[in-house]
C-alpha positions as CSV (number, residue, x, y, z in Angstrom):
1,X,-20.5,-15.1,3.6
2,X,-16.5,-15.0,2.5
3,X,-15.2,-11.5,3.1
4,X,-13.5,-10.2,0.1
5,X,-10.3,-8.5,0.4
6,X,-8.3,-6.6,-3.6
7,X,-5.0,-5.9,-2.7
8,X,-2.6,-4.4,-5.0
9,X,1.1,-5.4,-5.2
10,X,0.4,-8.6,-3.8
11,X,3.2,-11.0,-5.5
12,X,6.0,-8.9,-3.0
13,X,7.2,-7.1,0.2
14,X,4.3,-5.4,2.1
15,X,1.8,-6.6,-0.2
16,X,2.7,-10.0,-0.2
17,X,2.4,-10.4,3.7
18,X,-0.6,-8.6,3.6
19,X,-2.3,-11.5,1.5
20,X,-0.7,-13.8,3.4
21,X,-2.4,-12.5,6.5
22,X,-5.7,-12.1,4.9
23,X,-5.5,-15.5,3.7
24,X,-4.5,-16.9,7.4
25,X,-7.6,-14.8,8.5
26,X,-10.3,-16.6,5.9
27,X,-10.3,-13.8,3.5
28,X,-10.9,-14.4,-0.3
29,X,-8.0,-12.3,-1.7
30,X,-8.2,-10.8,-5.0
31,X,-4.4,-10.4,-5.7
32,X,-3.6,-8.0,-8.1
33,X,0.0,-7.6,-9.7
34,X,2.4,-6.7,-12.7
35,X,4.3,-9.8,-12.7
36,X,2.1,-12.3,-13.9
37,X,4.3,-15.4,-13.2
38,X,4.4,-14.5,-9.4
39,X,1.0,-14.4,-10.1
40,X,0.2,-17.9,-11.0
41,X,2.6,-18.9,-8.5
42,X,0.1,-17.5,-5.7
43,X,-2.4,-19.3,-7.3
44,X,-1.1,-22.3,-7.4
45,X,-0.2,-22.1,-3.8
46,X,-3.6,-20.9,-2.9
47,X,-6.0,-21.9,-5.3
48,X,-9.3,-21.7,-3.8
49,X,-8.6,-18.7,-1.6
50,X,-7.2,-15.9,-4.1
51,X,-8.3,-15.1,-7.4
52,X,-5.4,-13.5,-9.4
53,X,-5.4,-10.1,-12.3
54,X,-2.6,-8.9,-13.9
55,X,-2.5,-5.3,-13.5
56,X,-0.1,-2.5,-13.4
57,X,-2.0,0.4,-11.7
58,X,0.1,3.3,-13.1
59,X,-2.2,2.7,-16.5
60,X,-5.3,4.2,-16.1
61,X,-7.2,1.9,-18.9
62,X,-5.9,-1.0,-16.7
63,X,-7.1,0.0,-13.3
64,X,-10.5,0.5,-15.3
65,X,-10.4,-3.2,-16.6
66,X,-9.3,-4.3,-13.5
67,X,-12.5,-2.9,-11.8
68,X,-15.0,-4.3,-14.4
69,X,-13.6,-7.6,-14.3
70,X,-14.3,-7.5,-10.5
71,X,-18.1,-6.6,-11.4
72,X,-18.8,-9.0,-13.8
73,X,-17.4,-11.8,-11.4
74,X,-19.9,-9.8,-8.9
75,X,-17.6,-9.4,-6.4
76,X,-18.6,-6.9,-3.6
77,X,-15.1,-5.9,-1.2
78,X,-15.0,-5.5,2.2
79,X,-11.4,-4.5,2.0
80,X,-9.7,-2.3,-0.4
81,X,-5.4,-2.4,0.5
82,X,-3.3,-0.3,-1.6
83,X,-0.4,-1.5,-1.2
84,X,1.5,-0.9,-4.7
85,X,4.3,1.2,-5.1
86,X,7.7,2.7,-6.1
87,X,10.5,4.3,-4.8
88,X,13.3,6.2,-7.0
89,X,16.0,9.1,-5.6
90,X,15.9,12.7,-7.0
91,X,16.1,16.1,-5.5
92,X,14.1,19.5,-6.6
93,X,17.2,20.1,-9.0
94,X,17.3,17.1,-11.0
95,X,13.7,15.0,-11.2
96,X,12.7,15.0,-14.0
97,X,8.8,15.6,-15.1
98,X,8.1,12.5,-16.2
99,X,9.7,11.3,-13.4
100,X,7.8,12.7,-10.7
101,X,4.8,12.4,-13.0
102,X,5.3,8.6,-13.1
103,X,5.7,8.6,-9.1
104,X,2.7,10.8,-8.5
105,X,0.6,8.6,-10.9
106,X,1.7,5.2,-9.0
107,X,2.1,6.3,-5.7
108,X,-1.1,8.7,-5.5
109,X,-3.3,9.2,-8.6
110,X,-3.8,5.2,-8.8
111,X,-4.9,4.8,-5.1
112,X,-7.4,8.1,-5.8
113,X,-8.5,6.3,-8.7
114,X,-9.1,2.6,-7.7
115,X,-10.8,4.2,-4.3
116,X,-13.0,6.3,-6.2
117,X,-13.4,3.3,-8.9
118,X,-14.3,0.3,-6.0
119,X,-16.5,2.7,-4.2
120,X,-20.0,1.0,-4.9
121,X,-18.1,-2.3,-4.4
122,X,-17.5,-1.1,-0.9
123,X,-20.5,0.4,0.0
124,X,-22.7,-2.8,-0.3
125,X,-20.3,-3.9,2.7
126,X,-19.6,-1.2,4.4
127,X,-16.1,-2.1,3.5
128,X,-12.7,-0.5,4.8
129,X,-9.8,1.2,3.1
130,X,-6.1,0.9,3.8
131,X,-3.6,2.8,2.3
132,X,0.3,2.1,2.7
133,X,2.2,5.5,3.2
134,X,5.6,5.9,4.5
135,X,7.1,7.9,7.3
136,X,7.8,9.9,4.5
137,X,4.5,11.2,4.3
138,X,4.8,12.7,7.8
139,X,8.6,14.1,7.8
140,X,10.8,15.1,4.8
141,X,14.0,13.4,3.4
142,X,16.3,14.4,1.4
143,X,16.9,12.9,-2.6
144,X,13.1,11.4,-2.7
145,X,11.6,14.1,-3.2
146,X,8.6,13.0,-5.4
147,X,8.6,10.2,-3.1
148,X,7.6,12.3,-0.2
149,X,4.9,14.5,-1.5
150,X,3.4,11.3,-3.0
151,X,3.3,9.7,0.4
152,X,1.8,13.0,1.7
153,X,-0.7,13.2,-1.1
154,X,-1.7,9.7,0.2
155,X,-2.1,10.4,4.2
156,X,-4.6,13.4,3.2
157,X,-6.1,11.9,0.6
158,X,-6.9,9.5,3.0
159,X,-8.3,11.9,5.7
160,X,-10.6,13.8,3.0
161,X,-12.1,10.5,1.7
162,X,-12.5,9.1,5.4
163,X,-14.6,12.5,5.8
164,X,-16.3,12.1,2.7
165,X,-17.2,8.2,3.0
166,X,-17.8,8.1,6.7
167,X,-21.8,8.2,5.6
168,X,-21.5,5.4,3.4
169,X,-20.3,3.3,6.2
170,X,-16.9,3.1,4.6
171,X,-13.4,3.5,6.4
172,X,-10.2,4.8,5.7
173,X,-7.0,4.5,7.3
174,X,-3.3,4.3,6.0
175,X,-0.1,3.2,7.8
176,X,3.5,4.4,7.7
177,X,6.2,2.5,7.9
178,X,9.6,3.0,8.0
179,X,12.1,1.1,6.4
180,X,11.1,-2.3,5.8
181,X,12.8,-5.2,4.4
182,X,11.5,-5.7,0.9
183,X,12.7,-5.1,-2.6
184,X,11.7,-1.8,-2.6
185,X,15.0,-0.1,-2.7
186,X,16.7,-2.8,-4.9
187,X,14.0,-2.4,-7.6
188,X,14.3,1.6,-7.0
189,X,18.3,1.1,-8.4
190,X,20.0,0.5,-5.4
191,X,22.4,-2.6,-5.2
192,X,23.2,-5.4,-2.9
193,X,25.9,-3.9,-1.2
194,X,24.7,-0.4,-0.9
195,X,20.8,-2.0,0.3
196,X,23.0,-4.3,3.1
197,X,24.8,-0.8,4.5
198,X,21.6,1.1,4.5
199,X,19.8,-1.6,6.7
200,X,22.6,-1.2,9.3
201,X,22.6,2.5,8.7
202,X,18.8,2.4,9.3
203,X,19.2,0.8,12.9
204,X,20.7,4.1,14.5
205,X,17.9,6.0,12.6
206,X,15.2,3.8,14.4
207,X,15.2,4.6,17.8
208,X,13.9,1.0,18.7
209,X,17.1,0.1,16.7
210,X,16.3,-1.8,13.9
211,X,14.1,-2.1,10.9
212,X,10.8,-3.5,10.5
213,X,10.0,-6.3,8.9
214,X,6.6,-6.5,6.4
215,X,4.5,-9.3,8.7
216,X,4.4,-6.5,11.2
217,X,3.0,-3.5,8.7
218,X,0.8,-6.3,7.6
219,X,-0.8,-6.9,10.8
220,X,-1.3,-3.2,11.1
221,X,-3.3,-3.1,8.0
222,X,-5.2,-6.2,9.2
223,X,-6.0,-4.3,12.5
224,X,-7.5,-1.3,10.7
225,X,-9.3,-3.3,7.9
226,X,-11.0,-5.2,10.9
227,X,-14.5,-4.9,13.3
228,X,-11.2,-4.4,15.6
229,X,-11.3,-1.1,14.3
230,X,-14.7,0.2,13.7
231,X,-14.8,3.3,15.4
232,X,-11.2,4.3,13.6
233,X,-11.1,6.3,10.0
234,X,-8.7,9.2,8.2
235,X,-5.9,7.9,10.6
236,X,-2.3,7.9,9.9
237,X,-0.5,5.8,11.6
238,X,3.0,5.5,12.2
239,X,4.9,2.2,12.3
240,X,8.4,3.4,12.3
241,X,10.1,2.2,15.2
242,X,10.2,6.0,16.3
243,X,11.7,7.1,13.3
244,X,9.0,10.0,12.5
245,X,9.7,11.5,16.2
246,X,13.5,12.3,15.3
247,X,15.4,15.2,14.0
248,X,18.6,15.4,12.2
249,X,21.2,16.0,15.0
């Protein structure tokens, strides 16, 4: 039997290695995305290993059609990776409300949603959950602060529904990584320049002394997605480098 593995924002960064890993592992990856020609692009490179759906999980009608298109293909999952995300700057002072009510309803209320909607999906497989945090969701930074309180919504939401699915035979575990190499902060408004200063900024941050990279979250996820990690659910699990043991100094 093929073991079925939906991961959202699959066509970049984090969630792009993590389907490249399942892949490389004999997964059937259900690659879901907003950019629908990165999408066909995956699927021209793998065509009998992924299926592809165009969704952008901050719409809740989406996430719904996403979910009965996977039941009327009959797929059951044994992995659910929510990996989709965004990051934008702002402080208590001057975030917006729809601001922070767009980064709560992509960073948290989609991943509550698509667990709670891929649930029976699970079940029949006594699947396992992974949800990407940040370090964020363990210490607090300045100028993201929606950011943070969506990555901490995330790590509990993750230990209540590892409490609450533990007698279905479901997982769920997140990770938290520090900063990675991805387009996260270019799509979030920072430029070239800025983004090439900030990775060599981010090196004395680190105590290991440099930033990670996303084939190494995405073996993490693997890890806890796996028989590897069967006795292992509601952890949060820091893959910073160190960077969630500092203080400011």
């Amino acid at each position: 039997m093929n073991k079925n593995a939906l991961i959202t924002g699959s066509t970049s960064g984090i969630g792009l290695a993590t389907l490249k890993k399942f892949i490389k592992e004999n997964y059937f990856v259900i690659a879901i995305g907003r950019n629908e020609v990165k999408l066909n692009e995956l699927k021209e490179t793998y065509p009998s290993q992924i299926d592809i759906f165009k969704c952008d999980v901050s719409n809740k009608d989406e996430r719904i059609n996403l979910v009965n298109y996977l039941k009327s293909k009959n797929y059951e999952l044994d992995v659910l990776v929510n990996s989709a995300g965004i990051l934008r700057n702002g402080t208590i002072e001057n975030t917006s409300l729809d601001e922070w009510n767009y980064m709560i309803e992509i960073n948290l209320t989609s991943i509550f949603h698509l667990m709670n909607l891929c649930i029976p999906l699970l079940e029949k497989r006594k699947g396992s959950i992974v949800n990407v945090s940040s370090v964020t969701g363990l210490r607090s930074f300045p100028n993201i602060l929606a950011y943070c309180v969506s990555k901490a919504g995330v790590d509990h939401l993750t230990r209540c529904a590892a409490l609450e699915l533990a007698s279905k035979g479901i997982r769920v575990n997140a990770v938290n990584p520090g900063v990675v190499v991805t387009n996260c902060h270019l799509n979030s408004g920072m430029d070239q320049e800025s983004y090439k200063k900030f990775l060599e900024h981010s090196k004395t941050t680190h105590p290991i002394g440099r930033v990670g990279n996303p084939e190494e979250i995405a073996e993490l996820i693997y890890f806890l997605a796996s028989e590897q990690s069967s006795w292992i659910t509601g952890e949060t699990i820091a893959i910073d480098g160190g960077r969630h043991l500092t203080c400011a100094r």
